[in-house]
N, C-alpha and C positions, 0 to 999 in steps of 0.2 A: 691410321693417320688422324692427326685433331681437325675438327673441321674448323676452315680456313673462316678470319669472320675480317672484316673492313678494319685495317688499324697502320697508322701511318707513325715511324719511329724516327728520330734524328739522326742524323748520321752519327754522331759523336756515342748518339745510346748505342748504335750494331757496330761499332768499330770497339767498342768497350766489350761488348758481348760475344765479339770474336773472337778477343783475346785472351779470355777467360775459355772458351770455348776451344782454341786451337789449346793451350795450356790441361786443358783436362783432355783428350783427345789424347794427347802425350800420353797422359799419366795411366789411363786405361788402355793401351795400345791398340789405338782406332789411329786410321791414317786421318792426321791433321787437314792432308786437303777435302776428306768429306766436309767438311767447313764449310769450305767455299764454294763445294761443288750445291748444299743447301742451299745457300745465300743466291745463286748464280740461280737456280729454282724459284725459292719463294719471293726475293727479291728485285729477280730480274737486273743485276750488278755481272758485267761483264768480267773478264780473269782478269783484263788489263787495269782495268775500276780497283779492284779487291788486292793486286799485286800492287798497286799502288799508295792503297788507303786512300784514294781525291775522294772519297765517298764520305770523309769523316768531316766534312764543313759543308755538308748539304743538311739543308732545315728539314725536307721530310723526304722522306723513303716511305714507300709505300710494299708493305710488307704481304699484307695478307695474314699476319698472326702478330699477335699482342708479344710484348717481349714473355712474360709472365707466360705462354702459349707455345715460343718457341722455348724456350727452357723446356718445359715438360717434354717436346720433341728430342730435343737433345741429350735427356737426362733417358730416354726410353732408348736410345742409341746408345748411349755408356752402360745403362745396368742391365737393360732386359736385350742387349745386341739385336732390336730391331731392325734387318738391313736400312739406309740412307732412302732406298726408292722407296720402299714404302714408306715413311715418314714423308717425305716428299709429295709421294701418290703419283710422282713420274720416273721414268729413266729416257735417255736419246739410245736412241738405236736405227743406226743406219741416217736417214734424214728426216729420222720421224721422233717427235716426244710422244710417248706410248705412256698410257696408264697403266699403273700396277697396281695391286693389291694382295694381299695375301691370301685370295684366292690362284695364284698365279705366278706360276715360276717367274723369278725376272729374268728376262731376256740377255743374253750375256753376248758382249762384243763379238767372240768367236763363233758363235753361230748366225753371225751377218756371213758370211763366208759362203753357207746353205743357197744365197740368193745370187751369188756370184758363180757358184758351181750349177745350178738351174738353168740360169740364160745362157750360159755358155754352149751346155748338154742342149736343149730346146733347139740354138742357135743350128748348133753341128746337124741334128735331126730334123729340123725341120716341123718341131713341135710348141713354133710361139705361139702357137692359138690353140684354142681346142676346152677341152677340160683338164683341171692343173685341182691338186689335193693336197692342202696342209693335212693333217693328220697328227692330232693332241693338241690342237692350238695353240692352247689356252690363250694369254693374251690377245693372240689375233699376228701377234709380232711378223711370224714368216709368211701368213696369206698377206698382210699388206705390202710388205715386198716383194713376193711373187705379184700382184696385184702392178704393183707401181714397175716393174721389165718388163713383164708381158703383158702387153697394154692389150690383146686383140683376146686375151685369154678366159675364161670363165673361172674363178678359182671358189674353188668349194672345202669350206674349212670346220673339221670337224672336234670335238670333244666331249667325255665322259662328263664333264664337269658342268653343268648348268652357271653356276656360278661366273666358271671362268669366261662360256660363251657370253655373260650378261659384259665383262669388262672386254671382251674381245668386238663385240659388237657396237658398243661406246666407241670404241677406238676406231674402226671401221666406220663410223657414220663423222665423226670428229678431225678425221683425215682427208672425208671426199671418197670413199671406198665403199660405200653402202652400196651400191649397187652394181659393185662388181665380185661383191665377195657373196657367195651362197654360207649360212652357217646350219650346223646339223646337230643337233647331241645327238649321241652313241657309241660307242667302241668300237674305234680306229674305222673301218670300212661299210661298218654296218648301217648304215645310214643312205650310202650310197648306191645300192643293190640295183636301185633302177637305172642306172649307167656302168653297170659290169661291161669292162673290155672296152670302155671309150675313152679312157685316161689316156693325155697324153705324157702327162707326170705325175710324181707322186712325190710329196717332200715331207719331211717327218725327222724331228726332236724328241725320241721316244723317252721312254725314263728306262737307265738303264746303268745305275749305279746298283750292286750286289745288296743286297737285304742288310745283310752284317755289315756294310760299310758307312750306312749311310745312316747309321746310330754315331758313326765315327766324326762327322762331317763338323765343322764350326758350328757355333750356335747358331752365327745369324741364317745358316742352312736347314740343321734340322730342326729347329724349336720354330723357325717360322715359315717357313716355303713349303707347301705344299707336298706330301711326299708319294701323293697318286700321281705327281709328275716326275718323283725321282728314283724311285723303288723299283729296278728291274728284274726282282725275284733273285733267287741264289746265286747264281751266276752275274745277272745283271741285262743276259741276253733274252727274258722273258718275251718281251714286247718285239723285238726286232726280230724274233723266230719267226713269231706270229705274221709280222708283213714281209718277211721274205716267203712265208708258205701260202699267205691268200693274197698277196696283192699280183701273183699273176693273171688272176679271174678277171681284174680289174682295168690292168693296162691293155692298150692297142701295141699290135707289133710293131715295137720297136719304142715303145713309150717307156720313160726315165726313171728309175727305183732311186734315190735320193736319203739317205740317214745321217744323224750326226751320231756315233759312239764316244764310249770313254777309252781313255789310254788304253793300250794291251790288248783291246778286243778287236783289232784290225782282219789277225788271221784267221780268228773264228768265225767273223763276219764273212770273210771270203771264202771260206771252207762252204758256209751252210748255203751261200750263195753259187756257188761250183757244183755240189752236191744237190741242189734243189731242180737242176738242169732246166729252168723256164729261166734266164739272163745269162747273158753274156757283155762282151767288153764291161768284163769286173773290175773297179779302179777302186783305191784308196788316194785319197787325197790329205795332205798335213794341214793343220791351225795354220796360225803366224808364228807361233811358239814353235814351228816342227815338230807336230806330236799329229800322229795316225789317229784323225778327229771324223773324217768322211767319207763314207762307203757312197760306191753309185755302179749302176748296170742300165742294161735293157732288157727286156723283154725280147724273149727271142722272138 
């Protein structure tokens, strides 16, 4: 991302630079509303403002980037398909604007759904308090939702990434969550050793796209997003083996095993989950799309 410096534009200049902007967006097959979803960002111009253009006879707009500053942003999203969040340096997820960077998978609509299927399981069992484990954090994204439903909760959020913990930890003190989220580097459990068996959940965005597929992915996927968060070895099922076989050391009985998978790996998930014989009430849950997106159990 360019770093943002003091610069105030007229309307008539960003209503001219949009148009040029929504015009090239075409022509490179970028969806034309990243536009506005930028502008609605750096500008702080609501959808109604920007659907309407009334923003074109105001004397200053207060940007945050020189025009000459937003072009280069714009020109790094047509030629080198750096996704819009990071150009940005934010995405909304859930009812939080979370900082990204490309230290950091960005956090994708469908896995708000993680925090929906949490409270629910919690609610059923009787595990709103306790200790509660994001697991790969990175941004921080699903500890501060788990954070923001289970208010009585302890959540301890962990990752391989140094980097990533430094933006997940920004976002956590920038939200009001600083001292409800514990942060750890290390891989997946390791970190946690001194609370074996106190879990009352456990939630987890593991990376788990197949080695071979994930050379296949869009640019704005593999040339910039991190791919220690997207690589699940040959299969895909690397990382999700791994916390179906150690995360029953971890949880209390009856405490909530929680993943999000990719398409098609529903039944394998439930197999190694059947087969592991520590969980029971083994559930697949669908996206919004209807695609076999979330595995969940308990600990017997």
């Amino acid at each position: 991302m360019i770093k943002q410096s003091p610069a105030v534009v007229t309307g008539l200049e960003l209503w001219q630079w949009r148009n040029v902007a929504i015009q090239s967006a075409i022509a490179h097959n970028v969806s034309p509303s990243e536009v506005d979803w930028l502008l609605q960002e750096i500008a702080d111009l609501d959808k109604l403002t920007l659907r309407l253009e009334s923003f074109k006879t105001w004397t200053h707009i207060k940007t945050g980037f020189s025009l000459e500053e937003l072009n280069q942003l714009w020109e790094q999203r047509l030629h080198q398909r750096v996704p819009i969040q990071y150009l940005a340096g934010v995405t909304p997820w859930r009812k939080f604007q979370i900082s990204v960077s490309s230290a950091v998978l960005i956090p994708r609509p469908e896995t708000e759904i993680l925090i929906d299927l949490a409270l629910a399981a919690a609610r059923e069992n009787g595990l709103e308090s306790g200790h509660w484990a994001d697991l790969g954090t990175g941004s921080g994204a699903i500890a501060l939702g788990l954070a923001d439903v289970l208010t009585n909760a302890t959540i301890h959020a962990v990752d391989f990434s140094e980097a990533a913990l430094t933006v997940a930890q920004s976002n956590a003190k920038s939200l009001g969550f600083e001292k409800r989220i514990k942060f750890y580097q290390g891989s997946w459990w390791q970190p946690l050793e001194h609370l074996k068996g106190k879990f009352a959940g456990m939630v987890s965005n593991p990376p788990y796209i197949p080695s071979d597929t994930v050379l296949t992915l869009q640019p704005e996927v593999v040339n910039h997003e991190p791919h220690l968060a997207l690589d699940g070895g040959s299969d895909g099922l690397d990382c999700i083996r791994h916390l179906i076989r150690v995360s029953g050391e971890y949880l209390q009985s009856g405490g909530v095993w929680l993943i999000e998978m990719m398409d098609g790996q529903a039944d394998k998930v439930k197999q190694l989950l059947e087969e592991n014989g520590n969980y029971d009430n083994i559930a697949i849950h669908n996206d919004l799309a209807g695609i076999e997106r979330f595995a969940s159990a308990n600990r017997r």
